[in-house]
C-alpha positions as CSV (number, residue, x, y, z in Angstrom):
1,X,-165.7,-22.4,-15.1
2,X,-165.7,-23.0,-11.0
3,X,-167.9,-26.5,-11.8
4,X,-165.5,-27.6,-14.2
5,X,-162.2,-26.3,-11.7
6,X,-164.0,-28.2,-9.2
7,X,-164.4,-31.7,-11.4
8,X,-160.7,-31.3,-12.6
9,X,-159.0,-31.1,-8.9
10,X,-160.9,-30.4,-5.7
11,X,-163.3,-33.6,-6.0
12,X,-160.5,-36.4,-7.5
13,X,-158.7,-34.9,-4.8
14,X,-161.2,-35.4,-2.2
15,X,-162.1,-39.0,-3.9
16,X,-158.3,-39.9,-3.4
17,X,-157.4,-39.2,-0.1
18,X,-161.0,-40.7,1.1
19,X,-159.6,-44.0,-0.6
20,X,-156.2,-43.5,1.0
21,X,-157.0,-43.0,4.4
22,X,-159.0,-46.4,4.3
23,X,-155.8,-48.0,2.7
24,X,-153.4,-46.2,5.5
25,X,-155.6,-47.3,8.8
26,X,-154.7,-51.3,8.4
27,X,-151.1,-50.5,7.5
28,X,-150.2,-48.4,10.5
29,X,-151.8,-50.4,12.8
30,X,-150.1,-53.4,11.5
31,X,-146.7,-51.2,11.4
32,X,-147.7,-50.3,15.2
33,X,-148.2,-53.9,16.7
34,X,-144.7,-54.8,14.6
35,X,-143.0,-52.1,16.7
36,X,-144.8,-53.3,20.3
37,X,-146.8,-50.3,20.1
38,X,-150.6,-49.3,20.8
39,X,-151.8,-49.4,17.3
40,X,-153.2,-45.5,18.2
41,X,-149.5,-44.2,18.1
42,X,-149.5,-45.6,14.3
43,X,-152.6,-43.9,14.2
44,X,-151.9,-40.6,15.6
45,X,-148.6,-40.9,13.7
46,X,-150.4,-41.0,10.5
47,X,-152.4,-38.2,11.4
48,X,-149.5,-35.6,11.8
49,X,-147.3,-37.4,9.1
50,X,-149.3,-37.7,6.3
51,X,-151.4,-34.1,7.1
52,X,-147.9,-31.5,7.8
53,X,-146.2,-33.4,4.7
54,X,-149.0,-33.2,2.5
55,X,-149.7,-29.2,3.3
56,X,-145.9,-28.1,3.9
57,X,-144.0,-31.0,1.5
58,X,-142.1,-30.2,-1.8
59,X,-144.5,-33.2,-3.5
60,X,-148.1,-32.9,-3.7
61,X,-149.8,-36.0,-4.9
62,X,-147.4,-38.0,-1.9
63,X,-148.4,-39.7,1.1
64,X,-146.8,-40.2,3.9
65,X,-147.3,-42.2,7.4
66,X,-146.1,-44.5,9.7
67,X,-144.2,-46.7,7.6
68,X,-143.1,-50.2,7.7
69,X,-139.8,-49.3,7.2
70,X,-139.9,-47.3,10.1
71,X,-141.0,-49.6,12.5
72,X,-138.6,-52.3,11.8
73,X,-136.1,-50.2,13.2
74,X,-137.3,-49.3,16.2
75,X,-138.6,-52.8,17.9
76,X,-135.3,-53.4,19.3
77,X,-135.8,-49.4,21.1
78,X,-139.2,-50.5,22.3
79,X,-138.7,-53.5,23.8
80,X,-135.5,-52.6,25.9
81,X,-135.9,-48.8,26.9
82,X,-139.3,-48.2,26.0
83,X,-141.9,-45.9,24.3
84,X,-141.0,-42.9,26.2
85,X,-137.6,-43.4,24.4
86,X,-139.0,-43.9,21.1
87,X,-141.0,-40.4,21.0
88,X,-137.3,-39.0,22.1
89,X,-136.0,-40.7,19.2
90,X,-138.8,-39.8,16.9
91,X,-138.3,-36.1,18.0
92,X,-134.4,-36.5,16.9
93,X,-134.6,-38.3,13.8
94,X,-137.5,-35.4,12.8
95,X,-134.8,-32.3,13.6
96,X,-132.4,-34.9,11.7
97,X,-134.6,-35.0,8.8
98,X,-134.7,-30.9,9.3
99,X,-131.3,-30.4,9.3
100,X,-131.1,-32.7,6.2
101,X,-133.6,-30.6,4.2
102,X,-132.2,-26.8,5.6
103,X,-128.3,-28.1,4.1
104,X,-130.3,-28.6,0.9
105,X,-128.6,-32.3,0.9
106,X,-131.8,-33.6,-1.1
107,X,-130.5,-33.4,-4.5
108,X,-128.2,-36.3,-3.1
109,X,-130.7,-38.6,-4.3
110,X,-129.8,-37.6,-7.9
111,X,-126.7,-40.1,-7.3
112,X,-128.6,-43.5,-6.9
113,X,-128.4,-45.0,-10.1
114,X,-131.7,-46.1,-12.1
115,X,-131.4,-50.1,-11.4
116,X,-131.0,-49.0,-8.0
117,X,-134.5,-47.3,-8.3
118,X,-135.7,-50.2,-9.8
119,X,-134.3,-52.3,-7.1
120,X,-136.6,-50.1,-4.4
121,X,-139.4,-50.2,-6.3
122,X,-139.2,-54.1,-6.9
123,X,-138.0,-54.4,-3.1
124,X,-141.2,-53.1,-1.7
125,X,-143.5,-54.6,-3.9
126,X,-142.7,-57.8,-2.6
127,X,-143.1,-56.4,0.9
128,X,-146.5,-55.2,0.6
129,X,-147.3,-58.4,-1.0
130,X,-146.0,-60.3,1.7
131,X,-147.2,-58.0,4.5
132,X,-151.0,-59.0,3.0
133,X,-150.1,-62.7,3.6
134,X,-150.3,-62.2,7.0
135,X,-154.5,-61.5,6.8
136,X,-155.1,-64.9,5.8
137,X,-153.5,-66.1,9.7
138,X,-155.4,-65.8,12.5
139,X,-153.9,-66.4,16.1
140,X,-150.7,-67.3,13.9
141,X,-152.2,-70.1,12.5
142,X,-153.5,-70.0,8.1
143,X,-157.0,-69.7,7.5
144,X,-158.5,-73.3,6.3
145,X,-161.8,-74.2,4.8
146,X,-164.5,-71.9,4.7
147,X,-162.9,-69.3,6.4
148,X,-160.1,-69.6,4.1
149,X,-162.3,-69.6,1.0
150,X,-164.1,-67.1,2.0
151,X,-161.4,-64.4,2.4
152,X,-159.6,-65.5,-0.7
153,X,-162.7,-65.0,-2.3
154,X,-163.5,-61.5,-0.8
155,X,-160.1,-60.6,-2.1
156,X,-160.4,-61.9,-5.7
157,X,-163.9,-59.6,-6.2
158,X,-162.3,-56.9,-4.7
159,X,-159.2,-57.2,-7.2
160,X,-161.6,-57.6,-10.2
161,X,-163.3,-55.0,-9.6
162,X,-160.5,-52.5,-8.7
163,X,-159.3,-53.7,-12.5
164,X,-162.8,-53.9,-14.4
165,X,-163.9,-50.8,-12.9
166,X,-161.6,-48.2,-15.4
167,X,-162.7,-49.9,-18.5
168,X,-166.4,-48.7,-17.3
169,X,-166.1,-45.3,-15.7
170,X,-163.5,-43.5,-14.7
171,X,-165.4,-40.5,-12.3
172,X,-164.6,-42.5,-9.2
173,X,-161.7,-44.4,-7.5
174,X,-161.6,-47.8,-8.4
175,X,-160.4,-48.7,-4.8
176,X,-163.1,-46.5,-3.3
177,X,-165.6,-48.5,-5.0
178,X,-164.6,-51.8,-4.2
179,X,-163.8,-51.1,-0.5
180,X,-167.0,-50.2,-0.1
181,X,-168.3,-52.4,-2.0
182,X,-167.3,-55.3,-0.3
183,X,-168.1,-54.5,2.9
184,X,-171.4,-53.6,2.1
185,X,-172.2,-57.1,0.1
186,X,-170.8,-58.8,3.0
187,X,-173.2,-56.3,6.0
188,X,-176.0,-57.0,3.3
189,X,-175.3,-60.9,3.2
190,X,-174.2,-61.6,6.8
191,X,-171.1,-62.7,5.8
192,X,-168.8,-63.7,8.8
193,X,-165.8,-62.4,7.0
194,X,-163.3,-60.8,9.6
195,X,-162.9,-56.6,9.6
196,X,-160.3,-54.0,10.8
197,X,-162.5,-54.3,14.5
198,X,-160.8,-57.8,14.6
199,X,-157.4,-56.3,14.1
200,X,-157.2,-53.8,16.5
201,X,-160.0,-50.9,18.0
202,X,-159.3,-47.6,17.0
203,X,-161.4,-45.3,18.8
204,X,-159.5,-42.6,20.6
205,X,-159.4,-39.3,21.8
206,X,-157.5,-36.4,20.4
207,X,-153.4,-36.4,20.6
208,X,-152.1,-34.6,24.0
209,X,-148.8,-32.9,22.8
210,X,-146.2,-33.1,25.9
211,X,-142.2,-33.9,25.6
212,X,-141.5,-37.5,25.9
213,X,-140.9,-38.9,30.0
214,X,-137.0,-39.5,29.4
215,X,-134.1,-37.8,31.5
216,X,-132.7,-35.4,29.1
217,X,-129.2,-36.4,29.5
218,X,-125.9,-37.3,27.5
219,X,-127.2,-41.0,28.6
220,X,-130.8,-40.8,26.8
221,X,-128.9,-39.0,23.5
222,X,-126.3,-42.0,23.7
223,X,-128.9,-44.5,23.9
224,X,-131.6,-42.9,21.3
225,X,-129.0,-41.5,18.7
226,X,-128.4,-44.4,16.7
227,X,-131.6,-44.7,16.2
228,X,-132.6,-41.9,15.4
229,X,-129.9,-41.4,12.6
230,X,-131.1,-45.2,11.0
231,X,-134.8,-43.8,11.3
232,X,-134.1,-40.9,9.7
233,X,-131.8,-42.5,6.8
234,X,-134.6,-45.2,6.4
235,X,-137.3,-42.3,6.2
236,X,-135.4,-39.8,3.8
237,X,-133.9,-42.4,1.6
238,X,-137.6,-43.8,1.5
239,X,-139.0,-40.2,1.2
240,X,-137.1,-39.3,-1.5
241,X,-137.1,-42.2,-3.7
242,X,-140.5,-42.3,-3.9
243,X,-140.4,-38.7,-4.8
244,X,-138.9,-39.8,-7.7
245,X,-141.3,-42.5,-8.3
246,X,-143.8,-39.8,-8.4
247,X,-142.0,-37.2,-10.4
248,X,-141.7,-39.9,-13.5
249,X,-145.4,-41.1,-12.5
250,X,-146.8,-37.7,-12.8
251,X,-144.4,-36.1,-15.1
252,X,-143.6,-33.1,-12.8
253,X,-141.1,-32.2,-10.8
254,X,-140.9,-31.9,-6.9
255,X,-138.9,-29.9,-4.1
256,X,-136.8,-32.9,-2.1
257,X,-135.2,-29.9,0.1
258,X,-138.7,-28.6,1.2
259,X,-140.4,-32.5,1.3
260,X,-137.2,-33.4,3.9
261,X,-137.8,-30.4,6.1
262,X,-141.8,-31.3,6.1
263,X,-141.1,-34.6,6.8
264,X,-138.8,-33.6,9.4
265,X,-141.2,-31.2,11.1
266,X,-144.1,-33.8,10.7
267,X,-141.9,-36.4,12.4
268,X,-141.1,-33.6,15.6
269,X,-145.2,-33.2,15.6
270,X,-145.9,-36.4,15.9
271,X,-143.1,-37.5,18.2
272,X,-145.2,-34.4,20.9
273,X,-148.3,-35.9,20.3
274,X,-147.2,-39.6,21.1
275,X,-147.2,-40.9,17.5
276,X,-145.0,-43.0,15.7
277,X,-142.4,-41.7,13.1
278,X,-142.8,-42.3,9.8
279,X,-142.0,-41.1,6.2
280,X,-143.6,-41.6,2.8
281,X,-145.6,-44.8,2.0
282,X,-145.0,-46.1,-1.5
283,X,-148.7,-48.2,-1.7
284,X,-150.4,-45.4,-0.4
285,X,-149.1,-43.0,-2.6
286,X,-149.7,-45.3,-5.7
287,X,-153.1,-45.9,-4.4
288,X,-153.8,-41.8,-4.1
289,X,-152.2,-41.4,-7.6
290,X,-154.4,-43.9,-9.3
291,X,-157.2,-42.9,-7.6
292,X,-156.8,-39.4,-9.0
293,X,-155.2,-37.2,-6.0
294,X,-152.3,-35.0,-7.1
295,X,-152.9,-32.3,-5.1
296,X,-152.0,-31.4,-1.3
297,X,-155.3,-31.8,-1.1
298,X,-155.8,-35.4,-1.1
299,X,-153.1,-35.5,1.6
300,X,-154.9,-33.2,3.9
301,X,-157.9,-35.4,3.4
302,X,-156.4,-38.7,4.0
303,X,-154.9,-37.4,7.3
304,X,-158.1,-35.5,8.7
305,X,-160.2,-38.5,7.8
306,X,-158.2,-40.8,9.9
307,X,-158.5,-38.1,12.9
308,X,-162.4,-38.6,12.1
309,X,-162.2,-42.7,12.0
310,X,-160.7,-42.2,15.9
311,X,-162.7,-39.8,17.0
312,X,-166.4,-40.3,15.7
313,X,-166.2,-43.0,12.9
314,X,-164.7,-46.0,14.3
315,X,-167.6,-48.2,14.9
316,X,-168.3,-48.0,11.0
317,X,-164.6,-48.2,9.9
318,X,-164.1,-51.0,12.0
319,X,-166.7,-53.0,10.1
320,X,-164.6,-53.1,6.7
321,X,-163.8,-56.5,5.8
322,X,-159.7,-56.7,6.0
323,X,-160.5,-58.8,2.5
324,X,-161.5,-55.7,0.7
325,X,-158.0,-53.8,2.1
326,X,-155.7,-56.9,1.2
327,X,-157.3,-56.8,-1.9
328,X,-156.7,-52.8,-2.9
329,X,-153.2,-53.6,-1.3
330,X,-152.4,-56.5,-3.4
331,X,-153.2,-54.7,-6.8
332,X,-150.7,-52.3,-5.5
333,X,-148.2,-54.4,-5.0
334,X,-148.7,-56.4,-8.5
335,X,-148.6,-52.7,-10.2
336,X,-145.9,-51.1,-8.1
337,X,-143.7,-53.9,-9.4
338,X,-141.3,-52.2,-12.0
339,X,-142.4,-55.7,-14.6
340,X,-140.4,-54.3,-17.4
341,X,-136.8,-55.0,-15.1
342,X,-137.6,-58.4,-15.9
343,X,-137.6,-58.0,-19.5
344,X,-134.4,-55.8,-19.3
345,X,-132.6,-59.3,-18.6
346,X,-130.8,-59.8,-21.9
347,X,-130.6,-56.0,-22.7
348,X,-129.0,-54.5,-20.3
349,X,-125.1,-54.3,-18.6
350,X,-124.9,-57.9,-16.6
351,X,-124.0,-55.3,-13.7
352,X,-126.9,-53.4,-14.2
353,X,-129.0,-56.9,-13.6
354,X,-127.2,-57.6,-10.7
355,X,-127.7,-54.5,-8.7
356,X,-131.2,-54.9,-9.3
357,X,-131.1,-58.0,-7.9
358,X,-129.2,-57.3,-5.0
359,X,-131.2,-54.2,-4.0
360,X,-134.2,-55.9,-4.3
361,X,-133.3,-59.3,-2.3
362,X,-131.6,-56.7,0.2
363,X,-134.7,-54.4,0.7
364,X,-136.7,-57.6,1.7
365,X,-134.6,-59.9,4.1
366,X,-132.7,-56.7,5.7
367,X,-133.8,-52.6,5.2
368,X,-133.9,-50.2,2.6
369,X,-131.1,-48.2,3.7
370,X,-128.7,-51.3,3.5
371,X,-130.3,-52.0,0.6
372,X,-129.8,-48.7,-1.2
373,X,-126.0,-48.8,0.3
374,X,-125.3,-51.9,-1.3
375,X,-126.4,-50.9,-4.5
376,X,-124.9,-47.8,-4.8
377,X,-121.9,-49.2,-3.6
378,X,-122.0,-52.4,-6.5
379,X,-123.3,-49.7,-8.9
380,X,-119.9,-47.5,-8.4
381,X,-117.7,-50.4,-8.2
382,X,-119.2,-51.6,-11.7
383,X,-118.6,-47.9,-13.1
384,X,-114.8,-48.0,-11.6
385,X,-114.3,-50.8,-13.0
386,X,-115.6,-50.2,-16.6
387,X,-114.0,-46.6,-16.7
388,X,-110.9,-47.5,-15.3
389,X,-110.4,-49.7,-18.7
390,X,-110.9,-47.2,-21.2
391,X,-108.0,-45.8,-20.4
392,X,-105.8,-46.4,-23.0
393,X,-102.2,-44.9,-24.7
394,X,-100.7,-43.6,-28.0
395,X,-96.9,-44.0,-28.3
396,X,-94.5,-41.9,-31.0
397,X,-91.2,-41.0,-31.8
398,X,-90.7,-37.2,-32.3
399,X,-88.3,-35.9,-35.2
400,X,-85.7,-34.8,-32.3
401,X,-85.4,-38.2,-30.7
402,X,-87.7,-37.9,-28.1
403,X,-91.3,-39.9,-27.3
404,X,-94.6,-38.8,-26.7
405,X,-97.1,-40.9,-24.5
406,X,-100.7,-39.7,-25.4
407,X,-103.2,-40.6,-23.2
408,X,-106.6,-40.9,-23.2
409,X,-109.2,-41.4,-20.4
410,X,-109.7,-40.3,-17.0
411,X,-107.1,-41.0,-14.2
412,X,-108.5,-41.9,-10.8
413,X,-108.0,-44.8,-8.3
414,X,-109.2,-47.8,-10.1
415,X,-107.0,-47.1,-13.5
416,X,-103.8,-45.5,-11.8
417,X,-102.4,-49.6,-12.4
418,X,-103.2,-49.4,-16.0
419,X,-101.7,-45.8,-16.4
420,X,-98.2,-46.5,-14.9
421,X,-98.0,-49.7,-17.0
422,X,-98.3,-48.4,-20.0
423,X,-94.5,-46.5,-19.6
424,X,-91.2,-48.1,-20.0
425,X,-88.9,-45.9,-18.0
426,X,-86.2,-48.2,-19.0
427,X,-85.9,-47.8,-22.7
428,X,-87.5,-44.6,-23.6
429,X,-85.2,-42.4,-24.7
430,X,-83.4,-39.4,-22.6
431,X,-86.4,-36.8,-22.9
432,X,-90.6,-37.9,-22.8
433,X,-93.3,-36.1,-23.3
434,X,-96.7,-36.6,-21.6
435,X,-99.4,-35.0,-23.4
436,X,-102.7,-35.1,-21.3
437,X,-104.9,-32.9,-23.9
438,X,-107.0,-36.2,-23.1
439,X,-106.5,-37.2,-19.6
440,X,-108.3,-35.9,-16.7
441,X,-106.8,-36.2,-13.2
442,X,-109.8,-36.6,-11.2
443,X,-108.2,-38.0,-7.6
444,X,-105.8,-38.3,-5.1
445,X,-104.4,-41.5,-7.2
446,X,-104.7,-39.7,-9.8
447,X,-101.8,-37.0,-8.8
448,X,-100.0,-39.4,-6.8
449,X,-99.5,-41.6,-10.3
450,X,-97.8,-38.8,-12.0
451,X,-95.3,-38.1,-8.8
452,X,-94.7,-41.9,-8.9
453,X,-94.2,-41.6,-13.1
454,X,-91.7,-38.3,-13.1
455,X,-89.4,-40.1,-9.9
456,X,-89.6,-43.3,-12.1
457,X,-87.9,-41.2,-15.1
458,X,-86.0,-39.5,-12.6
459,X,-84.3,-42.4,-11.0
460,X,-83.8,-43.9,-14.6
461,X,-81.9,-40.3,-15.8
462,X,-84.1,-38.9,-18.0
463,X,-86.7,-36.2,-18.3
464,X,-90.6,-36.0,-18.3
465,X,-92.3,-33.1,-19.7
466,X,-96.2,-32.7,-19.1
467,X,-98.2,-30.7,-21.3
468,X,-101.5,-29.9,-22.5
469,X,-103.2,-29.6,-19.0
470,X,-106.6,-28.6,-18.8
471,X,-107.3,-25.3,-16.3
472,X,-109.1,-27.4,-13.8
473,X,-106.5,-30.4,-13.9
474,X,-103.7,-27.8,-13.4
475,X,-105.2,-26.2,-10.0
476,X,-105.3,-29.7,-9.0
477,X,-102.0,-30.9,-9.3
478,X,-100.6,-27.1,-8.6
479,X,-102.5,-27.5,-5.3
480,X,-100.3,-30.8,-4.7
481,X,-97.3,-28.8,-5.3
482,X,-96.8,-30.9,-8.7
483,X,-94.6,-28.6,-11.0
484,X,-95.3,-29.0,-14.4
485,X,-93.5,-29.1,-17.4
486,X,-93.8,-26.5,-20.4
């Protein structure tokens, strides 16, 4: 019974968060140089990020680091005020991300429609894709002849065999396998293919913690506060969508409120120890997820193991051809791509299309958090629009001479035109009767229209009666001090 508990979840966890952490080291170095930093604070961030997450977060199975996302955001900090201002900002954004978390404010996420999700998910697939691109350069030139074939070709037998691989045996991470693979057949061979060494060295000793060098005045918390409230919008709203991602993946369901205050916490850590901030990594996590890991586990692993790779294992992780990496990272991108948008084309609300579009197009020239804005904000114009013309009326003459507007829909901003056209003050007859048994007043439009409609029959001599309010639509328009008719 133990063997088997151990097959079934200590040793895929183990497995994963190995093939993680070799997945995580190019990524935050490469997020580090972005930002103008020592790759070691991308490092050292990683470290903190993806080890307090992983053990205090509300989703096992989740990694987080020093993210991409992250880092575009703070290169204009850096470069004007700074690292000493960045680990103040890091140390901010973290107690924002606390804050967020502790007023339970994660459910928020619930709002952002599905083609927003879809938008996200799209978005940074084409970012990690790109971000790989960047491997076949070297001194900003591309790679030609030999050295050119030789990486593409590095990359192609890593892909295959991160693909082949399943259909043969499933007891080990694909990824694992072909990581290590390569850079063994090209060690065995002498290839001269180019490794992680070439990107950057990563041996280092162990994180100091210390508050950041910066005058702790209303100055410093004028200068780093927008940035920490961007980092920490970027990091939650990336945090928390892929959550969801991995909810659906995994068919469970996580704790956003407890993963925001982790993440928060994690970000404080690492902003003491001189690391980077971060939040969760969507390629990582899909690479932990295929590769087995859905336990805090494989988190814990993939953290400690990079604190090994600085301290003791550099000069073999340094040897791993960046061909093997860009490979395992490509696959991710070409699987993290939500394919099935595309065939949603012709089956689908036009507006749905679009938002996809637009989030995804957004997330790669601009950020996620514009990104996510913009589709939200399409998303809820689209609904406006759409429920704002359902609203429609019945009209009929009552025995005693009088007429009876029945309504039905919900009143609210974007239909309060539609609702007051559908009167005519000046020939209905001396008494009218709104009955509302099917309208919902939802706004401050909403109650405004029905002031505007009863001084309109007011002006015009004759009486409006409103009946057949529901409970909650009644405290509303009692709270405007809108007397109602029996």
């Amino acid at each position: 019974m133990n063997v088997s508990r151990l097959r079934a979840h200590f040793l895929p966890d183990l497995l994963a968060g190995l093939t993680t952490s070799f997945a995580l080291v190019p990524e935050c170095i490469a997020f580090a140089l972005v930002a103008h930093l020592n790759p070691l604070m991308g490092l050292y961030g990683a470290i903190f990020i993806c080890t307090i997450t992983a053990l205090l977060g509300g989703r096992p199975g989740m990694v987080s680091g020093a993210a991409g996302s992250m880092a575009v955001v703070i290169v204009a900090l850096v470069v004007q005020h700074g690292v000493s201002y960045l680990l103040a900002t890091v140390l901010l954004s973290g107690l924002l991300m606390v804050l967020f978390g502790v007023l339970r404010l994660g459910a928020l996420v619930r709002m952002v429609p599905h083609p927003v999700m879809l938008g996200f998910v799209n978005g940074l697939a084409i970012i990690i894709g790109l971000a790989q691109l960047e491997h076949f350069k070297r001194g900003g030139q591309w790679l030609e002849g030999s050295a050119l074939a030789l990486m593409a070709g590095l990359v192609v037998v890593t892909m295959a065999i991160v693909y082949v691989l399943p259909r043969i045996t499933r007891s080990v991470p694909p990824a694992l396998v072909a990581i290590l693979g390569v850079g063994l057949m090209t060690h065995l061979l002498g290839l001269p293919a180019h490794t992680l060494g070439d990107m950057a060295h990563i041996a280092g000793g162990l994180p100091s913690f210390s508050l950041p060098a910066v005058p702790w005045t209303m100055q410093t918390l004028h200068i780093i506060a927008p940035y920490a409230v961007l980092m920490a919008l970027v990091g939650l709203l990336e945090t928390l969508l892929t959550q969801n991602l991995t909810d659906e993946i995994t068919q469970t369901q996580g704790d956003s409120n407890r993963e925001c205050v982790a993440l928060g916490v994690a970000n404080v850590a690492s902003g003491l120890a001189g690391g980077m901030g971060g939040c969760a990594m969507i390629g990582q996590t899909m690479i932990n997820l295929d590769s087995g890991g859905r336990g805090r586990l494989s988190g814990v692993v993939a953290g400690l193991m990079i604190l090994m790779f600085v301290l003791f294992l550099s000069p073999l992780i340094e040897r791993i051809p960046l061909a093997a990496l860009v490979g395992v990272m490509l696959v991710v991108a070409i699987e993290t791509f939500a394919w099935g948008s595309l065939k949603q084309v012709n089956k689908v609300p036009l507006q749905d299309v679009m938002v996809i579009a637009a989030v995804t197009v957004v997330t790669v020239l601009t950020d996620l958090a514009t990104a996510v804005l913009c589709g939200i904000v399409i998303a809820a114009l689209s609904f406006a629009w759409q429920h704002a013309r359902e609203l429609r009326a019945e009209q009929a003459l009552e025995a005693d001479g009088s007429k009876r507007y029945r309504v039905h829909g919900t009143l609210f901003f974007a239909s309060v035109t539609a609702f007051l056209q559908r009167f005519d003050t000046a020939t209905d007859p001396a008494r009218v009767t709104l009955d509302c048994q099917h309208l919902s007043f939802v706004d401050h439009s909403a109650i405004e229209a029905l002031k505007t409609l009863k001084t309109r029959y007011a002006k015009a001599g004759k009486a409006l009666r409103v009946i057949n309010v529901s409970p909650r639509c009644s405290l509303l328009l009692n709270r405007a001090g809108l007397a109602l008719g029996d």
